[in-house]
gemmi code that builds the backbone of each chain (N, CA, C; Angstrom):
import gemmi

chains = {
    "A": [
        ("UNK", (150.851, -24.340, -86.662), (152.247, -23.899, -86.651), (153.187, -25.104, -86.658)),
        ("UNK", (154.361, -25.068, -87.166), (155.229, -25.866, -87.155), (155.929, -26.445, -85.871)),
        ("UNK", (156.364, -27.097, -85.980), (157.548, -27.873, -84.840), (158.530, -26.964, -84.488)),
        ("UNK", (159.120, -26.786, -85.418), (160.113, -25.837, -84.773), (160.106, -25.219, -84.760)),
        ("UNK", (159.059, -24.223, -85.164), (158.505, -22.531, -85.016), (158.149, -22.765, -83.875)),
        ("UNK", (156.883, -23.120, -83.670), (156.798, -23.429, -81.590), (158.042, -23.733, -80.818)),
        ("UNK", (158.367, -24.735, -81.343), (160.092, -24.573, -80.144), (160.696, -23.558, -80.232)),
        ("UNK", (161.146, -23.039, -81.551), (161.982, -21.896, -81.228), (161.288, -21.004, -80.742)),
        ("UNK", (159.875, -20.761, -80.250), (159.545, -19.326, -80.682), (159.054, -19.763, -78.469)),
        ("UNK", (159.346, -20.468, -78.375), (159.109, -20.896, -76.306), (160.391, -20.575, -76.126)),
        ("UNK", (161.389, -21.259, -76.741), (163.334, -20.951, -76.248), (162.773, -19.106, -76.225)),
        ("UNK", (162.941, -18.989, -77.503), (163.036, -17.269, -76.625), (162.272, -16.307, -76.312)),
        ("UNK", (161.139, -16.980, -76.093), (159.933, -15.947, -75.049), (160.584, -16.485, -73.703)),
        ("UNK", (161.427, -17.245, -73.540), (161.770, -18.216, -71.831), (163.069, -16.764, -71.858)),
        ("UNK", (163.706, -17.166, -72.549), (164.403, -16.300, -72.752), (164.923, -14.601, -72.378)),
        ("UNK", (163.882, -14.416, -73.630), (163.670, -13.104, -73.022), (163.621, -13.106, -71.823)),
        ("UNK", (162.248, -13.484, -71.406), (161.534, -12.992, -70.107), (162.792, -13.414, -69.030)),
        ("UNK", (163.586, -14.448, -69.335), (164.841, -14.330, -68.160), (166.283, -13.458, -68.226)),
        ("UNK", (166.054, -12.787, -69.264), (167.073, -11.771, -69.477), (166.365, -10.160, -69.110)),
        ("UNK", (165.077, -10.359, -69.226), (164.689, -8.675, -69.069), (164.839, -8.736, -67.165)),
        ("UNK", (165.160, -9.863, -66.273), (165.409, -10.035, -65.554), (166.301, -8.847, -65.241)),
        ("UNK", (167.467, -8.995, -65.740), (168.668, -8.654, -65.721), (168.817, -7.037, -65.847)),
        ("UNK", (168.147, -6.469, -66.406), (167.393, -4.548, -66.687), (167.626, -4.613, -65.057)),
        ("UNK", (168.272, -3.342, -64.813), (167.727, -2.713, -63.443), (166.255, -2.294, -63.011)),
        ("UNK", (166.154, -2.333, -61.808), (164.973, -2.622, -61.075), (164.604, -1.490, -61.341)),
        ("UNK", (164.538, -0.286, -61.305), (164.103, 1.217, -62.033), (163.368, 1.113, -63.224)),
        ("UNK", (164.472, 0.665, -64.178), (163.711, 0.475, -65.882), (162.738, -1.062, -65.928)),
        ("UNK", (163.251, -1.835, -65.405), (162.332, -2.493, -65.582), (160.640, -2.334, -64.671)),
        ("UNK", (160.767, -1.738, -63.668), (159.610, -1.204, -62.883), (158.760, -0.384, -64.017)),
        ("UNK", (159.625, 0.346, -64.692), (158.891, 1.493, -65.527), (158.534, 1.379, -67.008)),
        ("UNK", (159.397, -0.153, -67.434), (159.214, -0.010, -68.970), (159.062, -1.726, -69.499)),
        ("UNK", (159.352, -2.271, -68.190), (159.450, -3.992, -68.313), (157.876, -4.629, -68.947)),
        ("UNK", (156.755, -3.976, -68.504), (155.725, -4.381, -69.236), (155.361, -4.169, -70.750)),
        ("UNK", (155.555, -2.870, -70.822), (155.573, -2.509, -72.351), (156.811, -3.585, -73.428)),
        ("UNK", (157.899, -3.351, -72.710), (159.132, -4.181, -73.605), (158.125, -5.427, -73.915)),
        ("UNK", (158.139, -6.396, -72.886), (157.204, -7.450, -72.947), (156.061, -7.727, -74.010)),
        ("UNK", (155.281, -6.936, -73.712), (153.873, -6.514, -74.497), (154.367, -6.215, -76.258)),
        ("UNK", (155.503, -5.285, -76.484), (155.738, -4.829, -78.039), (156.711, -6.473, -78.615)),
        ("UNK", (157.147, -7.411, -77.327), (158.306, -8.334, -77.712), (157.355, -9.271, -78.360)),
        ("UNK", (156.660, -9.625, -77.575), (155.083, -10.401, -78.028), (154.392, -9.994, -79.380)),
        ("UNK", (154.186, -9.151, -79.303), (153.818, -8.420, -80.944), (154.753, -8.237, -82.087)),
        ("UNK", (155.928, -8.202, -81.539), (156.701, -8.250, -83.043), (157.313, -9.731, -83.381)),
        ("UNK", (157.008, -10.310, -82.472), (157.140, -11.809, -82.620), (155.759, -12.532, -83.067)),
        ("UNK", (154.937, -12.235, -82.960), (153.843, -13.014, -83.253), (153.696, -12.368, -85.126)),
        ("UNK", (154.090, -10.859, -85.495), (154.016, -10.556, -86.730), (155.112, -11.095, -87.466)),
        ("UNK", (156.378, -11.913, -87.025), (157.336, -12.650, -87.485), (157.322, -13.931, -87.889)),
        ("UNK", (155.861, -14.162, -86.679), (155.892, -16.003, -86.876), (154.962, -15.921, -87.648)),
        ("UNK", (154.547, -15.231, -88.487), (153.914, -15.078, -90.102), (154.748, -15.195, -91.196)),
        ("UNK", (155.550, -14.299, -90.883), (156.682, -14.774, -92.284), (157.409, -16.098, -92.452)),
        ("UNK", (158.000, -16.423, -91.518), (158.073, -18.227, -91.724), (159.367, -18.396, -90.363)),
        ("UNK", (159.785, -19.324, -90.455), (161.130, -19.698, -89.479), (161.840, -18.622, -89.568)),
        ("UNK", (162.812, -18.807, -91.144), (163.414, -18.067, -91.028), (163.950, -16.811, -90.393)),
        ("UNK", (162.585, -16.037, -91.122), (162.123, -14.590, -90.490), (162.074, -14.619, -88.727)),
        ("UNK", (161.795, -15.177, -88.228), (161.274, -15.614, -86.618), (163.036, -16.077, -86.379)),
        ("UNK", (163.551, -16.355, -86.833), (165.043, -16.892, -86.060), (165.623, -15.184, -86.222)),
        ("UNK", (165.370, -14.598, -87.258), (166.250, -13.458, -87.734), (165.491, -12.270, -86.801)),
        ("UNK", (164.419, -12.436, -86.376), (163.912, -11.636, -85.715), (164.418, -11.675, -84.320)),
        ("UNK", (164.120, -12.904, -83.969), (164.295, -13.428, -82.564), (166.172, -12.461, -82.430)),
        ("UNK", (166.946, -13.268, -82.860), (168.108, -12.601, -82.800), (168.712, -11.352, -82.838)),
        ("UNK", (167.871, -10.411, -83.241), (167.864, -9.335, -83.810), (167.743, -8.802, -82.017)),
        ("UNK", (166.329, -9.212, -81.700), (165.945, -8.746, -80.255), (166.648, -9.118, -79.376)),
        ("UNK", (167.250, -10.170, -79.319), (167.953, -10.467, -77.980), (169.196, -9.877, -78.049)),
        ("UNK", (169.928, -9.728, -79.656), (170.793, -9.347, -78.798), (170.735, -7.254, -78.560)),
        ("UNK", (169.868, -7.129, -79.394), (169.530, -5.854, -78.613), (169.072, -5.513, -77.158)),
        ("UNK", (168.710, -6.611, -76.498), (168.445, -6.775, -75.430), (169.764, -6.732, -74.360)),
        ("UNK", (170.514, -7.608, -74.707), (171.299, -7.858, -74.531), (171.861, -6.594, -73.945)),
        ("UNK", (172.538, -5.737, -75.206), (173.086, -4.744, -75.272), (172.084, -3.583, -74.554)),
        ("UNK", (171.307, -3.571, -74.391), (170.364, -2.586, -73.232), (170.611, -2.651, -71.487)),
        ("UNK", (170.761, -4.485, -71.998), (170.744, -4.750, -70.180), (172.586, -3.983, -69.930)),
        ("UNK", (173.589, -3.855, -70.601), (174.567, -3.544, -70.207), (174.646, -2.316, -70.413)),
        ("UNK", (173.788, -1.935, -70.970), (174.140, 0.026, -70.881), (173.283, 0.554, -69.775)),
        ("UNK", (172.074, 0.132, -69.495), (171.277, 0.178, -68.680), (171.758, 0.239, -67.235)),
        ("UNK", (172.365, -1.373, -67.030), (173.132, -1.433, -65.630), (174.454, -0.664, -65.533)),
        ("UNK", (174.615, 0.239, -66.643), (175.915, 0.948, -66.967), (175.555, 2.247, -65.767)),
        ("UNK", (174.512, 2.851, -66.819), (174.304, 4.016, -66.715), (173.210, 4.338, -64.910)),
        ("UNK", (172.537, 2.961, -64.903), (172.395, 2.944, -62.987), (173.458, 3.075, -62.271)),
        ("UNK", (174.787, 1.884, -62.859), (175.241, 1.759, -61.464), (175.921, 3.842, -61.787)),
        ("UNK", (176.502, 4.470, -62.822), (176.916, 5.423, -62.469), (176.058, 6.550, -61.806)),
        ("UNK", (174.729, 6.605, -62.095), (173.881, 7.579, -61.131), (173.845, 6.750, -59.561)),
        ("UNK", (173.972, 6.016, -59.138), (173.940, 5.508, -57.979), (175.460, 5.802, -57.182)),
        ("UNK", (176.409, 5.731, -57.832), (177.695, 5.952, -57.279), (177.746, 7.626, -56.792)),
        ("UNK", (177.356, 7.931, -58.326), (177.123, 10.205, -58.201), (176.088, 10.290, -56.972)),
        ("UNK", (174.900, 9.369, -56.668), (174.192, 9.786, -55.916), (174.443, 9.659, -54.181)),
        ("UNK", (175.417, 8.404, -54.384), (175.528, 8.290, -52.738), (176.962, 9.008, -52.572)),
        ("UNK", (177.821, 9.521, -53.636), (178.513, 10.456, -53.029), (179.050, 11.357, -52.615)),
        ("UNK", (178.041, 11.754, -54.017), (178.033, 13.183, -54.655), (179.603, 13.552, -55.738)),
        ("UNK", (180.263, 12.489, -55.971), (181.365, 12.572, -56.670), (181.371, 12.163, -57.930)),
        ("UNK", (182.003, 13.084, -59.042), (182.571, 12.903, -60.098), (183.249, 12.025, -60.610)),
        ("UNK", (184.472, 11.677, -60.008), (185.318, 10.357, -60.019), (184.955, 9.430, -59.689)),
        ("UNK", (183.920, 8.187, -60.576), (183.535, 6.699, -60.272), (184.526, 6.339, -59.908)),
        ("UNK", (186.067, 6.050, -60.360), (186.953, 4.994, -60.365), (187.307, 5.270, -59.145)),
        ("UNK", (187.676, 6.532, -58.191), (187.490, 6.256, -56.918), (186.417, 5.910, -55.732)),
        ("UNK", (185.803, 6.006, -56.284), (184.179, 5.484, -55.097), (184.129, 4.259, -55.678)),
        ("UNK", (184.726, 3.864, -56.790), (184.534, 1.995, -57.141), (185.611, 1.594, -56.031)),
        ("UNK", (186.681, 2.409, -55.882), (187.963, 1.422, -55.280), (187.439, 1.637, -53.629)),
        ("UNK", (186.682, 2.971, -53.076), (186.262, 2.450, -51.539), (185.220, 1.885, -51.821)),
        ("UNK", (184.695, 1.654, -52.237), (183.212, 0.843, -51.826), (184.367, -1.224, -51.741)),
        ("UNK", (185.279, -0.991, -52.661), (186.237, -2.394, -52.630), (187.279, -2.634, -51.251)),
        ("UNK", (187.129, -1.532, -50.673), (188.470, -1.463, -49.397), (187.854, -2.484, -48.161)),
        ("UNK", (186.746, -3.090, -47.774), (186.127, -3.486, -47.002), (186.880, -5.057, -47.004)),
        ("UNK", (187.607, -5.326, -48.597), (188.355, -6.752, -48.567), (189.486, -6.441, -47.863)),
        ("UNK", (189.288, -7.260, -46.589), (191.174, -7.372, -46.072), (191.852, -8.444, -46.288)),
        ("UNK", (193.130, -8.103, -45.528), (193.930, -9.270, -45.870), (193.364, -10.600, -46.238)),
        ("UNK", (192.652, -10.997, -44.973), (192.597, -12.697, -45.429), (191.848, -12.795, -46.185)),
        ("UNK", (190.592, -12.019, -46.635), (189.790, -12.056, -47.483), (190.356, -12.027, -49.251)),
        ("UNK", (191.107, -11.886, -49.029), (191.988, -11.572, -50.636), (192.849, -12.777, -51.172)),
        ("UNK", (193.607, -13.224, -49.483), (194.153, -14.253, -49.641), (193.294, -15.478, -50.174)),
        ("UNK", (192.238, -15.749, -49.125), (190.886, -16.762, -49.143), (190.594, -16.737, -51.350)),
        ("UNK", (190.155, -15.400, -51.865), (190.119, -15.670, -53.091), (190.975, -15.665, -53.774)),
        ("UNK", (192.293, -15.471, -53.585), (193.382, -15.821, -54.694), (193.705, -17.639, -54.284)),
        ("UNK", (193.356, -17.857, -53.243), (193.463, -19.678, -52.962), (192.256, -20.428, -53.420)),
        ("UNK", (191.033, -19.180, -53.705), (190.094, -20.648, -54.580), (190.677, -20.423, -56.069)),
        ("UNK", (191.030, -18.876, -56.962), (191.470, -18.755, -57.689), (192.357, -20.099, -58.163)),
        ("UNK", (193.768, -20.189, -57.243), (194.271, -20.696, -57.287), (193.765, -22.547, -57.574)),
        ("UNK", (192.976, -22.745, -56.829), (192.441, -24.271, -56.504), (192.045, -24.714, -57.776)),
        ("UNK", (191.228, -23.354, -58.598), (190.319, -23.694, -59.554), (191.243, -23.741, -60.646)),
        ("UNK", (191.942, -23.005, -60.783), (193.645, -23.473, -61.559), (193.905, -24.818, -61.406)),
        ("UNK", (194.553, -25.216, -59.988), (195.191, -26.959, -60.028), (193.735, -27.581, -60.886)),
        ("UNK", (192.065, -27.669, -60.088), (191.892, -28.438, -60.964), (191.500, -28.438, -62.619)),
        ("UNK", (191.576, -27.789, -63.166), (191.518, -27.122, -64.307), (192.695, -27.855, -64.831)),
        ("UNK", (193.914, -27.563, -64.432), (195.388, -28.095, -64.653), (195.090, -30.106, -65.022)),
        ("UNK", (194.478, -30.521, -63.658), (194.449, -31.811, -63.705), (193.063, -32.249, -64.627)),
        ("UNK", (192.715, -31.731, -64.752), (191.641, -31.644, -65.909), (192.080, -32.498, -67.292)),
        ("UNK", (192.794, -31.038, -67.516), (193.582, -30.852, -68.992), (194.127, -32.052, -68.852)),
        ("UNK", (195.045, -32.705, -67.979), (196.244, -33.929, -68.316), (195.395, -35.111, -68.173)),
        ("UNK", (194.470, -35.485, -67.398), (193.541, -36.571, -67.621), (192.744, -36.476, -69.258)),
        ("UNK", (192.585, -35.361, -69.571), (192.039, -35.194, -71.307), (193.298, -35.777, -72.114)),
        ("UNK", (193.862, -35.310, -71.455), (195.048, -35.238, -72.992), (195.498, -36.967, -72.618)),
        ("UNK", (195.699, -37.339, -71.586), (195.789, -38.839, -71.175), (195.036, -39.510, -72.136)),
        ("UNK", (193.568, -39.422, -72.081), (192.817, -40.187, -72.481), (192.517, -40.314, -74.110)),
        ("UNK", (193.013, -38.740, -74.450), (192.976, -38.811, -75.816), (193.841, -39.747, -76.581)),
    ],
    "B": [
        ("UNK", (170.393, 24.366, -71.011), (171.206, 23.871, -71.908), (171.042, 23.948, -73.218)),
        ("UNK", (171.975, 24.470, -73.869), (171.114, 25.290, -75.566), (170.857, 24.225, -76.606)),
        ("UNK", (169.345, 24.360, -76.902), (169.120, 23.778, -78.086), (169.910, 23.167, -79.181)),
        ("UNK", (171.139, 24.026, -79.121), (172.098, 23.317, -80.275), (173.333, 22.331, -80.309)),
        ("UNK", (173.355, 22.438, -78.249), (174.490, 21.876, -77.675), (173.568, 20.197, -78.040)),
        ("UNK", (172.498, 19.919, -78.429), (172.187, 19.176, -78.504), (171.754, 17.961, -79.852)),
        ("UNK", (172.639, 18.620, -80.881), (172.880, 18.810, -81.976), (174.361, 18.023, -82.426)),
        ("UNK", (174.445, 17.008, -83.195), (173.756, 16.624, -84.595), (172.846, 15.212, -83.968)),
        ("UNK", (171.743, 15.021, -83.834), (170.763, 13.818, -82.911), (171.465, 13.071, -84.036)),
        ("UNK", (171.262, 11.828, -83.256), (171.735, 9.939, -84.207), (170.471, 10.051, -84.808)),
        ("UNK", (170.431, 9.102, -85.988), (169.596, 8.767, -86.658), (168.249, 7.973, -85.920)),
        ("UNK", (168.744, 7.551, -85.002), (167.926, 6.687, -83.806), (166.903, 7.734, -83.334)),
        ("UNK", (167.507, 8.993, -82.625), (166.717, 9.720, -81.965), (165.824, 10.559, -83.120)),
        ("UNK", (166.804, 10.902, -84.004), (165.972, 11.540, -85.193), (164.198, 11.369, -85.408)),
        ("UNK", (164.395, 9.569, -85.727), (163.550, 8.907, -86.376), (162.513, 9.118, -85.221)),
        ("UNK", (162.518, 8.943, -83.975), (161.752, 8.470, -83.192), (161.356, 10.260, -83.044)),
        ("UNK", (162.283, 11.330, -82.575), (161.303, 11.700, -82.304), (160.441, 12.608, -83.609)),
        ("UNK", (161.035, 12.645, -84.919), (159.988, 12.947, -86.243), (158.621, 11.501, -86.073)),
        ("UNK", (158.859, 10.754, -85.680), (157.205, 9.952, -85.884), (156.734, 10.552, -84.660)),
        ("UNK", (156.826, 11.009, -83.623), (155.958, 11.497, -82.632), (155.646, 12.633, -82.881)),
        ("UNK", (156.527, 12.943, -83.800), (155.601, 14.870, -84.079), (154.710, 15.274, -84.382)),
        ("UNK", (153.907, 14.258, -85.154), (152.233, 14.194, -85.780), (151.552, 14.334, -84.642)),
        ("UNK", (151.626, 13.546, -84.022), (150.762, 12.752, -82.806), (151.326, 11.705, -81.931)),
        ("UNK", (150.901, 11.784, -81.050), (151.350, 10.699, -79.840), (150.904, 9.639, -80.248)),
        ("UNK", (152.315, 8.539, -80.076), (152.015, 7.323, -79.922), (152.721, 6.447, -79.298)),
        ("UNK", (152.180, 4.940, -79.522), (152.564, 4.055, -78.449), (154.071, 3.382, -79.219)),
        ("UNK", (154.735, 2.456, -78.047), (156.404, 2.174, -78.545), (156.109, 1.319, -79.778)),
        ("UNK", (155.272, 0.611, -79.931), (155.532, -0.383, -81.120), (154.804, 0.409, -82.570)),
        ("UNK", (154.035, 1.631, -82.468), (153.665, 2.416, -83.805), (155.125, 3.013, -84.256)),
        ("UNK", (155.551, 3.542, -83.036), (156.794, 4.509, -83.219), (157.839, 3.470, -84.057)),
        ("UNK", (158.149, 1.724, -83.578), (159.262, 1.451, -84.409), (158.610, 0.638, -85.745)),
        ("UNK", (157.190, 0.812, -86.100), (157.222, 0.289, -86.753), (156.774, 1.858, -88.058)),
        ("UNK", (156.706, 3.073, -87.550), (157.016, 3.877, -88.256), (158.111, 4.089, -88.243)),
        ("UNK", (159.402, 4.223, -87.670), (160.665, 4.336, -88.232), (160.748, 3.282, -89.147)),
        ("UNK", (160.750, 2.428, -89.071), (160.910, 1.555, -90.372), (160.309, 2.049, -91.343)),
        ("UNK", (159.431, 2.543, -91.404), (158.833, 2.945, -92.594), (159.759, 4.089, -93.301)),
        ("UNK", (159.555, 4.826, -92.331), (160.292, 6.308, -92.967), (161.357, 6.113, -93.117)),
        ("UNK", (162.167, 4.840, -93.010), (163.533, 4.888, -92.954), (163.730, 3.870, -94.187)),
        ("UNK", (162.576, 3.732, -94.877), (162.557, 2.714, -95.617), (163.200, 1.343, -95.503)),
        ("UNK", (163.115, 0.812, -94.150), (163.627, -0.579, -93.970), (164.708, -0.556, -93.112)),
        ("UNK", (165.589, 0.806, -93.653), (167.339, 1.145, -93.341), (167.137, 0.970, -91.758)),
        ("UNK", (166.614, 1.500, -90.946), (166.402, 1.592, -89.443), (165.290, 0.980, -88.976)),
        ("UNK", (165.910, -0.158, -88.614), (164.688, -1.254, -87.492), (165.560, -1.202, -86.290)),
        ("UNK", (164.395, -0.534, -85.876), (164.329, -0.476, -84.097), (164.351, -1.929, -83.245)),
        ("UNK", (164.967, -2.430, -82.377), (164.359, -3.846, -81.547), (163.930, -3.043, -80.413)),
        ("UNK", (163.229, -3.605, -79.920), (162.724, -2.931, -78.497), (163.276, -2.713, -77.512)),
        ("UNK", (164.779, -2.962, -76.956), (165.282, -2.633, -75.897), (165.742, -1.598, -76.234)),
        ("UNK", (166.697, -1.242, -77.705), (167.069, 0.064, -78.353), (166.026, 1.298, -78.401)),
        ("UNK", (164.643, 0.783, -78.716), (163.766, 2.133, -78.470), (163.863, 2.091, -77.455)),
        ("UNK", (163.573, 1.252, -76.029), (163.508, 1.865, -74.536), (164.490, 2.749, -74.328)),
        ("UNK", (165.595, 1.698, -74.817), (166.952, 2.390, -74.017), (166.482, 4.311, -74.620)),
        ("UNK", (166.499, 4.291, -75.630), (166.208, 5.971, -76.276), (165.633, 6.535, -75.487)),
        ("UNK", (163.756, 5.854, -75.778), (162.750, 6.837, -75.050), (163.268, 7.208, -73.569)),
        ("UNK", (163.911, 6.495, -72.825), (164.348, 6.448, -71.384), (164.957, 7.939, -71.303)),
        ("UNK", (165.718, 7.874, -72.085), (167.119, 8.528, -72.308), (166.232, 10.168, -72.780)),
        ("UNK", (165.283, 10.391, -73.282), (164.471, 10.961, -73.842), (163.383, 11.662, -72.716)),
        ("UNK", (163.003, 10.700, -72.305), (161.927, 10.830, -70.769), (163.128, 11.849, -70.016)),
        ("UNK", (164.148, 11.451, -69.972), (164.669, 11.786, -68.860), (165.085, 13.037, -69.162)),
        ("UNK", (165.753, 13.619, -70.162), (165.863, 14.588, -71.012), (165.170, 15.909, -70.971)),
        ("UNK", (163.309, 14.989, -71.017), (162.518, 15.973, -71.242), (162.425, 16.752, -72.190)),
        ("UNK", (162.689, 15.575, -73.441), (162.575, 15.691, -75.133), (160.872, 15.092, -75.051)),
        ("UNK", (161.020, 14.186, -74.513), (159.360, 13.375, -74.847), (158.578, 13.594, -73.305)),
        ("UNK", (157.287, 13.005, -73.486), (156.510, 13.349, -72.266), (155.506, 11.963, -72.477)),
        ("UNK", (155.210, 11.374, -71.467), (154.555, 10.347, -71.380), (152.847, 10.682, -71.170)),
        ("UNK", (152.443, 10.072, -72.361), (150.505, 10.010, -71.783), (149.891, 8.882, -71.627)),
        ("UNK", (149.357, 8.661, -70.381), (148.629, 7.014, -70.099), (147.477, 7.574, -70.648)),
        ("UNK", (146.642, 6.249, -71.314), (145.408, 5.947, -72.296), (144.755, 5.259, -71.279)),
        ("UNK", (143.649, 5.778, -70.949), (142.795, 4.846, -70.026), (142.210, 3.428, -71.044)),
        ("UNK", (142.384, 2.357, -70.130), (141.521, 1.551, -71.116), (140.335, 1.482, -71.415)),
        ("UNK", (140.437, 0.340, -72.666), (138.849, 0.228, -73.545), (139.310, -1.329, -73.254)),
        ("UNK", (137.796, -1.666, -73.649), (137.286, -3.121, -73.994), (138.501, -4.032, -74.168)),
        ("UNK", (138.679, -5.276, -73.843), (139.780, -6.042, -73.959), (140.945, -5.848, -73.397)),
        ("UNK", (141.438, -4.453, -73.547), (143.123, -4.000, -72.959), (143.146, -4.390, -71.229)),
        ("UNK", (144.160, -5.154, -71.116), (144.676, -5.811, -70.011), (145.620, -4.702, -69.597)),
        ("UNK", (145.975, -3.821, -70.009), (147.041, -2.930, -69.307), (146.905, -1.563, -70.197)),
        ("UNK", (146.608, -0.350, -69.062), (146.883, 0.951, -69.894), (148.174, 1.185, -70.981)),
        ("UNK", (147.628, 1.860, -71.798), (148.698, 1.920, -72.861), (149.694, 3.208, -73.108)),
        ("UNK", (150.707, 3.293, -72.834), (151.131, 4.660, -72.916), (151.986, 5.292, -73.886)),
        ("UNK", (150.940, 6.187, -74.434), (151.637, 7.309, -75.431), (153.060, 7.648, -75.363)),
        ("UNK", (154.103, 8.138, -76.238), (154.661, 9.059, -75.760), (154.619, 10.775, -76.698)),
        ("UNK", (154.551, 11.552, -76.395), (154.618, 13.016, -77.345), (155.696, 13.668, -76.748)),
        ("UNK", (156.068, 14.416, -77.737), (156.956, 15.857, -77.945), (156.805, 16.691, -76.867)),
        ("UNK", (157.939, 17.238, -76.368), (157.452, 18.321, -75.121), (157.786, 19.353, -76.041)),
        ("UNK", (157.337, 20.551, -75.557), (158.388, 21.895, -76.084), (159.659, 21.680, -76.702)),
        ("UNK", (160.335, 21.572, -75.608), (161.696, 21.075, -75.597), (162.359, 20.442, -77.075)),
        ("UNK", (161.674, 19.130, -76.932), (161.637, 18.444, -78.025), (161.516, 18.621, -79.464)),
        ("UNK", (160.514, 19.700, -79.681), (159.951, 20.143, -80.605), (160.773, 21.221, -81.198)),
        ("UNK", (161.273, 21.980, -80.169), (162.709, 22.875, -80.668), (164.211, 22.050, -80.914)),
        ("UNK", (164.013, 20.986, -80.350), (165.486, 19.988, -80.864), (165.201, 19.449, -82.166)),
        ("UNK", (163.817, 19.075, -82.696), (163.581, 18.596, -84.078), (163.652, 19.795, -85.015)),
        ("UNK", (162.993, 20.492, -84.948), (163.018, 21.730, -85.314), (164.187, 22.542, -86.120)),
        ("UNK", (165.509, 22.230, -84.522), (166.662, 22.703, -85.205), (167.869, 21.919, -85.893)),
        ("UNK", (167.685, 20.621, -85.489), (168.038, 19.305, -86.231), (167.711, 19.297, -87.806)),
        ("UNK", (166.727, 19.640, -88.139), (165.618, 19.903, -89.457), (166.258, 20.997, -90.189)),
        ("UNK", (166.370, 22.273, -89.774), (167.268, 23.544, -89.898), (168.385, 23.104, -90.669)),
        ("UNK", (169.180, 22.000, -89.797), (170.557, 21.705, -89.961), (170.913, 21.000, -91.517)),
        ("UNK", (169.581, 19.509, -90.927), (169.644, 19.079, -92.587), (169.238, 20.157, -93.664)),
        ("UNK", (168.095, 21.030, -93.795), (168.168, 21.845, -94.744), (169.543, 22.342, -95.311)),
        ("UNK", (170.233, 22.917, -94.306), (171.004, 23.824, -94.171), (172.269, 23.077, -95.403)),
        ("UNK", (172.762, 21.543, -94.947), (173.279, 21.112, -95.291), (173.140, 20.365, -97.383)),
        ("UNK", (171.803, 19.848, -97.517), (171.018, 19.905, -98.222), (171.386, 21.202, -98.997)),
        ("UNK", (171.142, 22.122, -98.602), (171.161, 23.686, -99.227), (172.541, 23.464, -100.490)),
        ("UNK", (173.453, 23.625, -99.026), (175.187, 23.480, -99.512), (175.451, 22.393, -100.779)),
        ("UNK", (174.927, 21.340, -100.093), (175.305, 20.525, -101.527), (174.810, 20.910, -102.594)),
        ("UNK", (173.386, 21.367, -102.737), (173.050, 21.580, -103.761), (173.834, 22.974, -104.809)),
        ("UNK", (173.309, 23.557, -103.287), (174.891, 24.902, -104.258), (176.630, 24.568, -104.641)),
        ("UNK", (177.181, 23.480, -103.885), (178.620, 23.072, -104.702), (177.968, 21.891, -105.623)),
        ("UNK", (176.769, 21.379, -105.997), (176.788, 20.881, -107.171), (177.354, 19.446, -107.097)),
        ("UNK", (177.812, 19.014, -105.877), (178.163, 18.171, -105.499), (177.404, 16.690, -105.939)),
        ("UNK", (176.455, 16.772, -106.389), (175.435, 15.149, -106.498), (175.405, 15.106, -107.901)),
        ("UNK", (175.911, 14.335, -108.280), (176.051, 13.684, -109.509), (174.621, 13.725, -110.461)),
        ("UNK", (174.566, 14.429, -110.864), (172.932, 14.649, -111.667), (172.970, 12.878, -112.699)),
        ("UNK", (171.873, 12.296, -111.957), (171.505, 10.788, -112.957), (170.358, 11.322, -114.016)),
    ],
}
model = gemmi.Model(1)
for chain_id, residues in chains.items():
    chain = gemmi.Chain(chain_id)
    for i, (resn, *xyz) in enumerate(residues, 1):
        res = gemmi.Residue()
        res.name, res.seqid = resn, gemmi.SeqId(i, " ")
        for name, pos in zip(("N", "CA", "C"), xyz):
            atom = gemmi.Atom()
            atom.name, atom.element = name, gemmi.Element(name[0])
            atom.pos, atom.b_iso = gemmi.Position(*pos), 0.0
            res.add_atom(atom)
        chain.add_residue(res)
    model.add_chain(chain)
structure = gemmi.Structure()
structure.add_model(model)
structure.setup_entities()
């Protein structure tokens, strides 16, 4: 095999396997081996056709992956909200499960907010200085 | 919940569950028969079939069968097939395209090559 068929083809088996991370603990308990097992096989029938094919493949999967892990953790977190409260309305069981921030706690993150602004700010003018 | 409230399936679910209607099989026959039948048009990646079959499992369109192993296999392999259920959602999905199929052909609509 080539040089950069082996490199590319370690970047995203590392890859993957650190994004199927990201699947909720449910689906991935129940389907994380198989994903694995068919990701391996349609990659190994790719790294036959040449680079190309293997970059176009590779991409193809991740970002379908991608797009799984966010519908996935979509569609948990909303059975988990229906389940602990038995309510219809997410957008209110999102805003109490958020009421636990008080005052100073809000303040505390609008002042790192803030911090990470100034240095961000002094960032920029030492760049533009130097440019 | 009526059979038809479940009606017009994506091309996604279509595909997947017409290749399981023969016979049970495992996730990577299933997308590498949609490709086929779809002539190329529909490639499955594998988080898109999970996300389905999931969606499907849960449904109680499909039904899961573990394969005890043979020689070599490091991990049981699992089928998936058609429940009842399922089999009346393809069924009337199938109906529909006829149905539609039918119509065009009677307004004459397709350009005779």
């Amino acid at each position: 095999m080539r040089y950069f068929e082996k490199l590319l083809l370690n970047q995203v088996v590392c890859l993957y396997g650190s994004l199927l991370l990201l699947l909720p603990y449910p689906f991935r308990v129940e389907f994380g081996a198989e994903i694995r097992d068919i990701f391996f096989q349609v990659l190994q029938e790719a790294e036959q056709r040449g680079a190309l094919w293997l970059l176009k493949v590779s991409l193809r999967e991740l970002s379908a992956l991608v797009g799984a892990i966010g519908r996935e953790n979509w569609v948990e977190f909303l059975f988990r909200v229906r389940k602990l409260n038995g309510a219809k309305d997410w957008t209110g069981v999102v805003f109490q499960k958020f009421c636990f921030l008080n005052k100073s706690m809000i303040v505390w993150i609008a002042a790192n907010f803030l911090g990470m602004g100034a240095v961000g700010a002094i960032f920029l003018l030492f760049a533009s200085i130097l440019s | 919940m009526k059979v038809k409230e479940y009606l017009p399936l994506t091309e996604t679910s279509f595909f997947i569950l017409l290749s399981i209607a023969a016979s049970p099989k495992h996730g990577y026959a299933i997308m590498k028969d949609v490709e086929a039948m779809s002539e190329q048009r529909v490639v499955l990646a594998t988080g898109t079939l999970y996300s389905a079959l999931k969606r499907m499992l849960e449904d109680g369109w499909i039904e899961r069968v573990e394969v005890a192993l043979t020689n070599g296999e490091l991990r049981e392999r699992k089928l998936y097939k058609l429940t009842d259920l399922g089999r009346k959602i393809l069924d009337a999905e199938i109906d529909r395209l006829h149905k539609l199929v039918k119509l065009t052909q009677l307004k004459g609509a397709r350009e005779e090559r």
